[in-house]
PDB file of N, CA, C and O in Angstrom:
ATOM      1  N   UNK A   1      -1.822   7.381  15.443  1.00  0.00           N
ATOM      2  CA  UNK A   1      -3.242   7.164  15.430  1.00  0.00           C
ATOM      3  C   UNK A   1      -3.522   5.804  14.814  1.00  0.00           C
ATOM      4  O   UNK A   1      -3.118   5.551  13.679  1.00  0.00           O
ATOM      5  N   UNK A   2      -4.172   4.962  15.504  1.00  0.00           N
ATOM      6  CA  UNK A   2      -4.755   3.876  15.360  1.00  0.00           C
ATOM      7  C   UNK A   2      -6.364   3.800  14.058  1.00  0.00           C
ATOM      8  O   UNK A   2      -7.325   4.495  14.387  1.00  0.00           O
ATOM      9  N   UNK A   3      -6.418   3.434  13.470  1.00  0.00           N
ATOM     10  CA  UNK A   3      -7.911   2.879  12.733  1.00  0.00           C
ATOM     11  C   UNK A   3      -8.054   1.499  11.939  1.00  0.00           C
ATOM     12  O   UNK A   3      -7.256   0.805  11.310  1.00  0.00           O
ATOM     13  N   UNK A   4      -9.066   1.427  12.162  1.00  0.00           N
ATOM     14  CA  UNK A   4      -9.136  -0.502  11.648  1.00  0.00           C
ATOM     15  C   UNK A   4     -10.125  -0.044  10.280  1.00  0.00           C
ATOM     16  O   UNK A   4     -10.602  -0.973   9.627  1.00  0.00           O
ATOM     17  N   UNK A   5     -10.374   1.113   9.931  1.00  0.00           N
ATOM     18  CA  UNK A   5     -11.276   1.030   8.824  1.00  0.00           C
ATOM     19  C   UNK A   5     -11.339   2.276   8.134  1.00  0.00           C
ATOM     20  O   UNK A   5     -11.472   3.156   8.984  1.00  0.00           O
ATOM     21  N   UNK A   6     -11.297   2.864   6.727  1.00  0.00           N
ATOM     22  CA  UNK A   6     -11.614   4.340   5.992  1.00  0.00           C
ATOM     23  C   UNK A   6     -12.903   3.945   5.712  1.00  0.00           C
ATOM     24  O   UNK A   6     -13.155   2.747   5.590  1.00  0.00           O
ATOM     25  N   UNK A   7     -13.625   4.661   5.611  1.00  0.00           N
ATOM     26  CA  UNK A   7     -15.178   4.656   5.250  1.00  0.00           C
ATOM     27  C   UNK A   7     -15.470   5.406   3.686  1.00  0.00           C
ATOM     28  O   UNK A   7     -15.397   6.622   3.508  1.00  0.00           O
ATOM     29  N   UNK A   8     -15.713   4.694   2.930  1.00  0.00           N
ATOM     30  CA  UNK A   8     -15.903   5.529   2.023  1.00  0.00           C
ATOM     31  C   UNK A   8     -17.108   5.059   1.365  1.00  0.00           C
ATOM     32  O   UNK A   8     -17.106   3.847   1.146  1.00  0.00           O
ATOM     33  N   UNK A   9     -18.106   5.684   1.005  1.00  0.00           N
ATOM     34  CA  UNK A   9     -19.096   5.809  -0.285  1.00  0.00           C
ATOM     35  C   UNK A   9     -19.507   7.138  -1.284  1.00  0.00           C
ATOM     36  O   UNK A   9     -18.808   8.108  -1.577  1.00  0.00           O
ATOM     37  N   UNK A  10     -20.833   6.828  -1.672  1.00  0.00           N
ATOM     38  CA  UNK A  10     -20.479   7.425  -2.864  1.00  0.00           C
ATOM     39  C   UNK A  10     -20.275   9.213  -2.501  1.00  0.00           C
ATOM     40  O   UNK A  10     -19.538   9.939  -3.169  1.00  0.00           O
ATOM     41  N   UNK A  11     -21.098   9.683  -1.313  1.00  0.00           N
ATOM     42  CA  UNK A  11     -20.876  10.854  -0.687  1.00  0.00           C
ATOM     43  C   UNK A  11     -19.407  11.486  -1.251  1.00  0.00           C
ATOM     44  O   UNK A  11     -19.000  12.061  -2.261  1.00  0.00           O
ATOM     45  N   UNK A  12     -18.703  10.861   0.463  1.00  0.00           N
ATOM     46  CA  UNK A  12     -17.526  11.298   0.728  1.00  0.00           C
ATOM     47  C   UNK A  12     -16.655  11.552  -0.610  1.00  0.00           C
ATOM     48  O   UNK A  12     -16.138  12.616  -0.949  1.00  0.00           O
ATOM     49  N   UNK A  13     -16.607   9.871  -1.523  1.00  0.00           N
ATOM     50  CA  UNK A  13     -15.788   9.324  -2.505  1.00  0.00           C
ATOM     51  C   UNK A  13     -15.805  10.716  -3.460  1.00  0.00           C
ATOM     52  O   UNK A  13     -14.846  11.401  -3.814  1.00  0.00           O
ATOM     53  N   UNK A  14     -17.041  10.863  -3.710  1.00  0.00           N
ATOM     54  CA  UNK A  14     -17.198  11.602  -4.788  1.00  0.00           C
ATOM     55  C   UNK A  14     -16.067  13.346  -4.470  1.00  0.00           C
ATOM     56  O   UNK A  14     -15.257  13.919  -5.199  1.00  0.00           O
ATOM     57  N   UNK A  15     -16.561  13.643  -3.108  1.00  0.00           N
ATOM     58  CA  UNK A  15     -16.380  14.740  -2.580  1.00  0.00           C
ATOM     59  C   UNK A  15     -14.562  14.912  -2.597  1.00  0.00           C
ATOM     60  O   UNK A  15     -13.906  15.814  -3.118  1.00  0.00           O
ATOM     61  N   UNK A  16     -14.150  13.891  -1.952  1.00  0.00           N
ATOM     62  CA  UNK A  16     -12.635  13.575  -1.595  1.00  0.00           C
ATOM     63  C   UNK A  16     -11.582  13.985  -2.658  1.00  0.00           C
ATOM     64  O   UNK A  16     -10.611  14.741  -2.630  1.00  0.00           O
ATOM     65  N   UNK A  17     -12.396  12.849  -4.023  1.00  0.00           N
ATOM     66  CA  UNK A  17     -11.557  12.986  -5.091  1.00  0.00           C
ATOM     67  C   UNK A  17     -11.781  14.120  -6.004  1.00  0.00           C
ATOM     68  O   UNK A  17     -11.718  13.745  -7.175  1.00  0.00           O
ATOM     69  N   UNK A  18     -12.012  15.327  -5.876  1.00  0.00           N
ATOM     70  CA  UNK A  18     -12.396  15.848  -6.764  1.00  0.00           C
ATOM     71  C   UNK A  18     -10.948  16.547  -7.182  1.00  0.00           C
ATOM     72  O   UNK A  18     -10.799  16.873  -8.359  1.00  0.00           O
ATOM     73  N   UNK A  19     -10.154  16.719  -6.469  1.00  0.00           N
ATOM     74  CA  UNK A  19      -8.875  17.231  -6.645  1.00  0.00           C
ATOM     75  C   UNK A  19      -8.001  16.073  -6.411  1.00  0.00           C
ATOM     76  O   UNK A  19      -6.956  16.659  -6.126  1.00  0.00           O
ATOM     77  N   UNK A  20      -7.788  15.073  -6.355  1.00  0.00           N
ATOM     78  CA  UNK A  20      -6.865  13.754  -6.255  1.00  0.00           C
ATOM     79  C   UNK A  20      -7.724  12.614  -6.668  1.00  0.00           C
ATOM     80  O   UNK A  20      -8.954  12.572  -6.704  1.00  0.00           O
ATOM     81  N   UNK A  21      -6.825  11.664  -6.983  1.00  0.00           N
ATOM     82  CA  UNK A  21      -7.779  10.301  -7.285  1.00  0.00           C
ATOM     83  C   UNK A  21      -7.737   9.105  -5.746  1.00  0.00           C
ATOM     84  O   UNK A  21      -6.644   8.623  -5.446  1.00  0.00           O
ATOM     85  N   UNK A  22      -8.459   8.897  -5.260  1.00  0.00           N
ATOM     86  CA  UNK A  22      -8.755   7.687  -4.224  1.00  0.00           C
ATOM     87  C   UNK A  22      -7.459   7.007  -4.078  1.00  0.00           C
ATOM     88  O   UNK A  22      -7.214   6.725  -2.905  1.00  0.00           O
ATOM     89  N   UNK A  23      -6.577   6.668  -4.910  1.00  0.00           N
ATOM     90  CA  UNK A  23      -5.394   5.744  -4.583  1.00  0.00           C
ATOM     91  C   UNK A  23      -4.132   7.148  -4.018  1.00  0.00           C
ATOM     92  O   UNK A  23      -3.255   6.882  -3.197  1.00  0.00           O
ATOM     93  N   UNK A  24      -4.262   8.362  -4.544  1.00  0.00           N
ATOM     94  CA  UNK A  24      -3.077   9.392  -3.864  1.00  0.00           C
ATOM     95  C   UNK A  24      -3.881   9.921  -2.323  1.00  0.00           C
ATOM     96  O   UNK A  24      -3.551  10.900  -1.653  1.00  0.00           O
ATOM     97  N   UNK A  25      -5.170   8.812  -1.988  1.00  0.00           N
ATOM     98  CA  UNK A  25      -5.365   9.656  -0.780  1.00  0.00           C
ATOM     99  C   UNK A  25      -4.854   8.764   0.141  1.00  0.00           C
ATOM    100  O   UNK A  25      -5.391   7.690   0.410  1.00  0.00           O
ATOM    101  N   UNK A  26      -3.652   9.249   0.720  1.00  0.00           N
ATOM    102  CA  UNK A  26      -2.452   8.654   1.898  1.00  0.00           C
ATOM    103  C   UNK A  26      -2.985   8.371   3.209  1.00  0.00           C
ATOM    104  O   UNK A  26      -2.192   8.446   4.148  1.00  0.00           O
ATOM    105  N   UNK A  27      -3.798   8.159   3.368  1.00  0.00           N
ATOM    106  CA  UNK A  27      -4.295   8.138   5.101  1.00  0.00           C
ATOM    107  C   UNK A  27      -3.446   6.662   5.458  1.00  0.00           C
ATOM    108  O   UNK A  27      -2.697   6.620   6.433  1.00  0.00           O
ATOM    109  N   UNK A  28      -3.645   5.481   4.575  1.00  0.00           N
ATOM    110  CA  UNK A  28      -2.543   4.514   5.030  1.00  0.00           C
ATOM    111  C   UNK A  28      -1.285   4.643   5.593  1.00  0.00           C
ATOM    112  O   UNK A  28      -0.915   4.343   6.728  1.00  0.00           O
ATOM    113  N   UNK A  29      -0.687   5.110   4.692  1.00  0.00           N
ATOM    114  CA  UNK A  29       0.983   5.148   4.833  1.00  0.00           C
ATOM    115  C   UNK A  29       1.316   6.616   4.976  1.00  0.00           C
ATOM    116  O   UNK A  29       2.312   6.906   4.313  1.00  0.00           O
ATOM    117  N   UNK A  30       0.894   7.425   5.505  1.00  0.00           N
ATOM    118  CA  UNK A  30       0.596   8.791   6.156  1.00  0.00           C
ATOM    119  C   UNK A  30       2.007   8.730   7.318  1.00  0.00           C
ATOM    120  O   UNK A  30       1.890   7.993   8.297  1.00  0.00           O
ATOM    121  N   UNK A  31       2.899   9.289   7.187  1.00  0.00           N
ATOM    122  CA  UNK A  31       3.892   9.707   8.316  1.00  0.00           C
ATOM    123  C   UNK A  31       3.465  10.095   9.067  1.00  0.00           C
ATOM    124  O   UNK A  31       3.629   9.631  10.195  1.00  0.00           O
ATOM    125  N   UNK A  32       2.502  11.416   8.756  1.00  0.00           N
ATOM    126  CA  UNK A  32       2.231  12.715  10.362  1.00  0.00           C
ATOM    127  C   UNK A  32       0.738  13.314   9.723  1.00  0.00           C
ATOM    128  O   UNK A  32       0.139  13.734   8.733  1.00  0.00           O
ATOM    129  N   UNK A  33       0.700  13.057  10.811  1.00  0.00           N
ATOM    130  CA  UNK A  33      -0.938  14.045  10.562  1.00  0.00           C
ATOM    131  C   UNK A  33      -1.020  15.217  11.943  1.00  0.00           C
ATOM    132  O   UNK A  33       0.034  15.473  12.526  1.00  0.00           O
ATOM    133  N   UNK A  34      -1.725  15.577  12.189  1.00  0.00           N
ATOM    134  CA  UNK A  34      -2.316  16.715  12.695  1.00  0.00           C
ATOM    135  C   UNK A  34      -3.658  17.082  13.018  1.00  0.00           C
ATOM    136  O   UNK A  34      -4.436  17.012  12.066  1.00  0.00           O
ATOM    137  N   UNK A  35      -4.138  17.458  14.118  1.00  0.00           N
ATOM    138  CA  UNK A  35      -5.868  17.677  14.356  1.00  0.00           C
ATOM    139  C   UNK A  35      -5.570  18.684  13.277  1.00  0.00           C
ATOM    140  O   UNK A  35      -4.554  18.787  12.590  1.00  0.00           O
ATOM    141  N   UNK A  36      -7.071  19.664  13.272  1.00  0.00           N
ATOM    142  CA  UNK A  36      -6.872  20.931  12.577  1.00  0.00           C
ATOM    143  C   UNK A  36      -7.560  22.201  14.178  1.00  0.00           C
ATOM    144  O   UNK A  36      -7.657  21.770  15.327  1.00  0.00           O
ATOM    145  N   UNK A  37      -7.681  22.700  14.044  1.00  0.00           N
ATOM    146  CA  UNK A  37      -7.776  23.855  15.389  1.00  0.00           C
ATOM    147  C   UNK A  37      -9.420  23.886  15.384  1.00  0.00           C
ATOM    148  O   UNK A  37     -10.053  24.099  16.419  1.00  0.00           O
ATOM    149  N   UNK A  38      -9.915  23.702  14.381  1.00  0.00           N
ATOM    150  CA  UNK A  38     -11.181  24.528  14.785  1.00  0.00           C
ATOM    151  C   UNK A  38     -12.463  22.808  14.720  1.00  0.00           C
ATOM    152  O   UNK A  38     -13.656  22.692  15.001  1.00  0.00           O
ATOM    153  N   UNK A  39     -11.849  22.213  14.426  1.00  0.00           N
ATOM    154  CA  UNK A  39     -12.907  20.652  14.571  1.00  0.00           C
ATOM    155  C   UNK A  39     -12.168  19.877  15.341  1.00  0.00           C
ATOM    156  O   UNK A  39     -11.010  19.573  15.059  1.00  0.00           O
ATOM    157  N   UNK A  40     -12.861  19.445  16.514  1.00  0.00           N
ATOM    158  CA  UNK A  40     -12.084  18.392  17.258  1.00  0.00           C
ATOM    159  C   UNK A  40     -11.628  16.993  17.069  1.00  0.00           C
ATOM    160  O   UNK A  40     -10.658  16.316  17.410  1.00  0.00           O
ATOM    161  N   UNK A  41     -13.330  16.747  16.009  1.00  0.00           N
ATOM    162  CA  UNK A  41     -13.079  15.311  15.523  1.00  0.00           C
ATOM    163  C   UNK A  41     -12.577  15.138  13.859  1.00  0.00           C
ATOM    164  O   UNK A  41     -12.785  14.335  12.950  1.00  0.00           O
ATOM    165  N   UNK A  42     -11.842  16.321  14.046  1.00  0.00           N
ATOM    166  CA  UNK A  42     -11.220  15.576  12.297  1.00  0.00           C
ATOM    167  C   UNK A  42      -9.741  15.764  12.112  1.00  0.00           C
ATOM    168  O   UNK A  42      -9.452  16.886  12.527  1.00  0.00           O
ATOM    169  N   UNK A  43      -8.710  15.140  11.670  1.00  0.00           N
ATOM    170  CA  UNK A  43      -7.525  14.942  11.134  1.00  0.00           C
ATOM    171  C   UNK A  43      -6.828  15.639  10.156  1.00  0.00           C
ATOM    172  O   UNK A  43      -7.707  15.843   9.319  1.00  0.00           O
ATOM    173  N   UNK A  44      -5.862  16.104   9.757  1.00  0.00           N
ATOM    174  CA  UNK A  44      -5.263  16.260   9.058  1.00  0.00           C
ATOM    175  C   UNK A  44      -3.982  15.375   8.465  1.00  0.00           C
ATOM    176  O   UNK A  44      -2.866  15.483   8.974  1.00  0.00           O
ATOM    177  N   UNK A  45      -4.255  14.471   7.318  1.00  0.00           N
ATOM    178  CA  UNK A  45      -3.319  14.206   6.911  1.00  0.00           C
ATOM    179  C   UNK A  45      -1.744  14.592   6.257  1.00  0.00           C
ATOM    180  O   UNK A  45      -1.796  15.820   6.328  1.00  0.00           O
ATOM    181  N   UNK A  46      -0.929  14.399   5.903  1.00  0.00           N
ATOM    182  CA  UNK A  46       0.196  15.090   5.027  1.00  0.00           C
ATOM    183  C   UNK A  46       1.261  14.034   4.629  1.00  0.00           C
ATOM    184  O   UNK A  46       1.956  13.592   5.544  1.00  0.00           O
ATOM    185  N   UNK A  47       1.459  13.601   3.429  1.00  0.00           N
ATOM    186  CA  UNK A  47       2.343  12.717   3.457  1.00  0.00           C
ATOM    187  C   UNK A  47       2.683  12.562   1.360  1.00  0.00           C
ATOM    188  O   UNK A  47       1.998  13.081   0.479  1.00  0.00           O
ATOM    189  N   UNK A  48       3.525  11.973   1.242  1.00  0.00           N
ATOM    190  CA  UNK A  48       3.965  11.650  -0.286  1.00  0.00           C
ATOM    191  C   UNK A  48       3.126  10.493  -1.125  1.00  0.00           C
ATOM    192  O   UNK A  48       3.159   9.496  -0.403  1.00  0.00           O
ATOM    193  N   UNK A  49       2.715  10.323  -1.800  1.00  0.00           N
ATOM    194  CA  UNK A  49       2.064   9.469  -2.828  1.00  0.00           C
ATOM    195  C   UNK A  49       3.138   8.891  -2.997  1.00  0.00           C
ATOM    196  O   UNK A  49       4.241   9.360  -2.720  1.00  0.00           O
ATOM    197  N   UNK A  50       2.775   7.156  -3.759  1.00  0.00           N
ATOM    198  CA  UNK A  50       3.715   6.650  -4.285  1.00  0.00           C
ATOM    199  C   UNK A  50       4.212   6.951  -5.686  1.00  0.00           C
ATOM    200  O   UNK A  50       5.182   6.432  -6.240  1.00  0.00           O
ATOM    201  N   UNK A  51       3.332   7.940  -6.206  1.00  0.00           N
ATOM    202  CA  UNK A  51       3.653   8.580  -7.309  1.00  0.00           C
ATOM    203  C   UNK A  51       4.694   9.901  -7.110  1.00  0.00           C
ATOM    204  O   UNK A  51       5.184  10.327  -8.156  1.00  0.00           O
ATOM    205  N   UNK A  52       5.106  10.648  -5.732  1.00  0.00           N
ATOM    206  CA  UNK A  52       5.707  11.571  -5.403  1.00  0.00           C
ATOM    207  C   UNK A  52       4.895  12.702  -5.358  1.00  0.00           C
ATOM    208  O   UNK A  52       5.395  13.817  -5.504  1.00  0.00           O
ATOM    209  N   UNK A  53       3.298  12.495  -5.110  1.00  0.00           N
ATOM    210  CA  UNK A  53       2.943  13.842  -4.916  1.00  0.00           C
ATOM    211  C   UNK A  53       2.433  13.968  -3.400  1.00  0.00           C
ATOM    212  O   UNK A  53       1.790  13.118  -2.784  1.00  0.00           O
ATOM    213  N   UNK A  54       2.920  15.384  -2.876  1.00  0.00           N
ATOM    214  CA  UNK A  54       2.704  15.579  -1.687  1.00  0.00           C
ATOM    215  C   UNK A  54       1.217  15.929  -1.081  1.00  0.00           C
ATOM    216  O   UNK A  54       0.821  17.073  -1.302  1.00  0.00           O
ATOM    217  N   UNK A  55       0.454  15.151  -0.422  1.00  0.00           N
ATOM    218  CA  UNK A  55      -1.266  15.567  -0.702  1.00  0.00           C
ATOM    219  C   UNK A  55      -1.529  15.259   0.668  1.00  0.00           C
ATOM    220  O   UNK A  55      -1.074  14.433   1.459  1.00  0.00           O
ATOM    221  N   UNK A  56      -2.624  16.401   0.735  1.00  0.00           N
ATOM    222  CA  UNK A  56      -3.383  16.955   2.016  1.00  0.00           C
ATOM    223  C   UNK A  56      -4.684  16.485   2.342  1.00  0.00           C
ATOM    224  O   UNK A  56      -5.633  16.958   1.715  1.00  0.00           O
ATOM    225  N   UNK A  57      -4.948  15.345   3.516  1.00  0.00           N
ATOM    226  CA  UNK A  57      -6.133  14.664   3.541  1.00  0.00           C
ATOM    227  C   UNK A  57      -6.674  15.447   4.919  1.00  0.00           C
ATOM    228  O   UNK A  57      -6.141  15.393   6.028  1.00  0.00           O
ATOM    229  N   UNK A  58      -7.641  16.042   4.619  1.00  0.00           N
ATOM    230  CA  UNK A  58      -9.085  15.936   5.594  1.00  0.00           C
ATOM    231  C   UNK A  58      -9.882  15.052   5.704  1.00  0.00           C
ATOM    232  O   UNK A  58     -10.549  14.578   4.785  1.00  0.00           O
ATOM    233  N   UNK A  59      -9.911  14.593   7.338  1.00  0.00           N
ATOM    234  CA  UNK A  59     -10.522  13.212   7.223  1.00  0.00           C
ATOM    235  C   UNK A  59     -11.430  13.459   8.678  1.00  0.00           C
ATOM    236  O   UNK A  59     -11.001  14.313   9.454  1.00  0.00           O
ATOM    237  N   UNK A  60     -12.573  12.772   9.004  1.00  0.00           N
ATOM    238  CA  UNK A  60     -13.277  13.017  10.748  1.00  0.00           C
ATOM    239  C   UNK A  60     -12.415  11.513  11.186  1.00  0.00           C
ATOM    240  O   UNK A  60     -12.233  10.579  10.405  1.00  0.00           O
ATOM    241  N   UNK A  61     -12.079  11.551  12.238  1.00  0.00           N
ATOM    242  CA  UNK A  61     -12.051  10.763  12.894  1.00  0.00           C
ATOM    243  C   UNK A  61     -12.888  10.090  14.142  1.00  0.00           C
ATOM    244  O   UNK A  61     -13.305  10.919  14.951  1.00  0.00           O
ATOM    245  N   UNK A  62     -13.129   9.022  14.360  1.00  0.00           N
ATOM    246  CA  UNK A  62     -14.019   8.407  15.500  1.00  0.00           C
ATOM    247  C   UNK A  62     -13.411   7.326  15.726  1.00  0.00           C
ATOM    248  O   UNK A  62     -13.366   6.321  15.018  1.00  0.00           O
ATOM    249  N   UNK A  63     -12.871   7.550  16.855  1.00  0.00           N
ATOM    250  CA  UNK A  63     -12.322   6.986  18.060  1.00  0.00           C
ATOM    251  C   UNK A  63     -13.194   5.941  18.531  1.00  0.00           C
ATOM    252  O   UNK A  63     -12.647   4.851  18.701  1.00  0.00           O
ATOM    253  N   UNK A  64     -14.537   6.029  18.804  1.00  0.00           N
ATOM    254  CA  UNK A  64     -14.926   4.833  19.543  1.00  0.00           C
ATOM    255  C   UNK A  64     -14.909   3.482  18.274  1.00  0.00           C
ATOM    256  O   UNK A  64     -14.422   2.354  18.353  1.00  0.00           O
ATOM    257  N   UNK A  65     -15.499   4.019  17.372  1.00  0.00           N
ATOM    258  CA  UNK A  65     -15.363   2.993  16.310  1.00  0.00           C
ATOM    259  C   UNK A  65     -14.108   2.725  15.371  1.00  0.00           C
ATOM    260  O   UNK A  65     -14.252   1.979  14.402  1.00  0.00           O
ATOM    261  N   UNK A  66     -12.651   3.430  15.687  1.00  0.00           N
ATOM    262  CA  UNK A  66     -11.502   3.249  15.506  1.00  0.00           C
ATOM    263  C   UNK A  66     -11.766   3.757  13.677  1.00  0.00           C
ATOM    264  O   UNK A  66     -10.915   3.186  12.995  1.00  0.00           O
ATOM    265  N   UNK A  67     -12.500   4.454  13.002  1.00  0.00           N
ATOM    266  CA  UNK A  67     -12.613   4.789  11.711  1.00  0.00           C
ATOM    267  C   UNK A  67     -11.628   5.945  11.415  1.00  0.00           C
ATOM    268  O   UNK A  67     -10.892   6.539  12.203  1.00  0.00           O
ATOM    269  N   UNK A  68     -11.818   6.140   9.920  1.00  0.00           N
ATOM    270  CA  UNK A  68     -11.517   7.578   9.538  1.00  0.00           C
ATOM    271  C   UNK A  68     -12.368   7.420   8.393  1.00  0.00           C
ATOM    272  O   UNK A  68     -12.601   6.317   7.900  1.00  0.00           O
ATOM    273  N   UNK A  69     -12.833   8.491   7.963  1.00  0.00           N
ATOM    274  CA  UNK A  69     -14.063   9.171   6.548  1.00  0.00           C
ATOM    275  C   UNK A  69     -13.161  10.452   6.246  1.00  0.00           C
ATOM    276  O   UNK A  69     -13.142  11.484   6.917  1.00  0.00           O
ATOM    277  N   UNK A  70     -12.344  10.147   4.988  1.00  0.00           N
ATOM    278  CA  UNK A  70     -11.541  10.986   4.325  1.00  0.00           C
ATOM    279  C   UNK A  70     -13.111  12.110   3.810  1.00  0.00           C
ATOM    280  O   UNK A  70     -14.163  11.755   3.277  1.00  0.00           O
ATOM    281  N   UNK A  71     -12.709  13.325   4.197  1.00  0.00           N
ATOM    282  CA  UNK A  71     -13.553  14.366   3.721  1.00  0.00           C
ATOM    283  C   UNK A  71     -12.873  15.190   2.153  1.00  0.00           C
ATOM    284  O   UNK A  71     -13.633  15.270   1.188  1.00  0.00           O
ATOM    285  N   UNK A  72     -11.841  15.593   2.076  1.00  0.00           N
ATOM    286  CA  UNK A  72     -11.398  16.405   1.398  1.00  0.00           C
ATOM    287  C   UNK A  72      -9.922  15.925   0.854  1.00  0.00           C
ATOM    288  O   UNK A  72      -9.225  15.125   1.480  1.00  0.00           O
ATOM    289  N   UNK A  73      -9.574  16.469  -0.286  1.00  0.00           N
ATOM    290  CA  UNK A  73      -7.985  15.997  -0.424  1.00  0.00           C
ATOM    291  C   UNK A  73      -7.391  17.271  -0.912  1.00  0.00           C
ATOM    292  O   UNK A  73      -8.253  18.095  -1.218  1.00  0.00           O
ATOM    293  N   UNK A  74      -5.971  17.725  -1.096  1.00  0.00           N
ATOM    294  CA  UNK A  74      -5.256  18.249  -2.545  1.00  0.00           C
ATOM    295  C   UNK A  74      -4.206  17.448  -2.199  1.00  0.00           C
ATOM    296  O   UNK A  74      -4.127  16.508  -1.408  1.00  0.00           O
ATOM    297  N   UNK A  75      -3.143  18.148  -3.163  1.00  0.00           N
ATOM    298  CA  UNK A  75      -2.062  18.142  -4.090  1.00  0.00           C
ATOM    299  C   UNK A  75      -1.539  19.830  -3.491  1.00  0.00           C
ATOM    300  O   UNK A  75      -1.935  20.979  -3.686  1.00  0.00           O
ATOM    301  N   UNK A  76      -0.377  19.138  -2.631  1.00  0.00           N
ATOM    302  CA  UNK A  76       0.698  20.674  -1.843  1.00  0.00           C
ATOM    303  C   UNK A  76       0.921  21.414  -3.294  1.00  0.00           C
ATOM    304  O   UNK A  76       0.636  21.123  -4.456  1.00  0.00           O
ATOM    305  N   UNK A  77       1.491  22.376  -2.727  1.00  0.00           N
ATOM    306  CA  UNK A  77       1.939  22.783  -4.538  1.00  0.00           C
ATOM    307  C   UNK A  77       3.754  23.689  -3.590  1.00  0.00           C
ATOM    308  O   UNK A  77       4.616  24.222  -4.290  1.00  0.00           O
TER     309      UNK A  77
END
């Protein structure tokens, strides 16, 4: 998956990090992601922090404008 931009303000930001901090949310350097089944336009991230923690990004994606808007994060356990 291609994107030229994460979107973030104070909304999302606030929402995202409430269980991770903004720098463990991997959508950059993300190996594999995944739709999720029941939203067409949103992503599933999965990948390692550079700190070694394994964390789970919900993000919408939009294609025409090549974005992603991280919605949600954790920490796998």
């Amino acid at each position: 998956m291609l994107f030229e931009a994460i979107e973030w303000d104070e909304h999302n930001l606030d929402h995202a990090c409430r269980r991770v901090s903004a720098t463990e949310i991997v959508i950059t350097n993300a190996t594999f992601y995944r739709p999720p089944q029941e939203h067409a336009d949103r992503v599933l991230f999965t990948d390692l922090t550079d700190g070694g923690k394994r964390v789970t990004v919900v993000a919408r994606y939009d294609a025409a404008r090549r974005t992603v808007r991280p919605i949600t994060a954790w920490e796998e356990s």
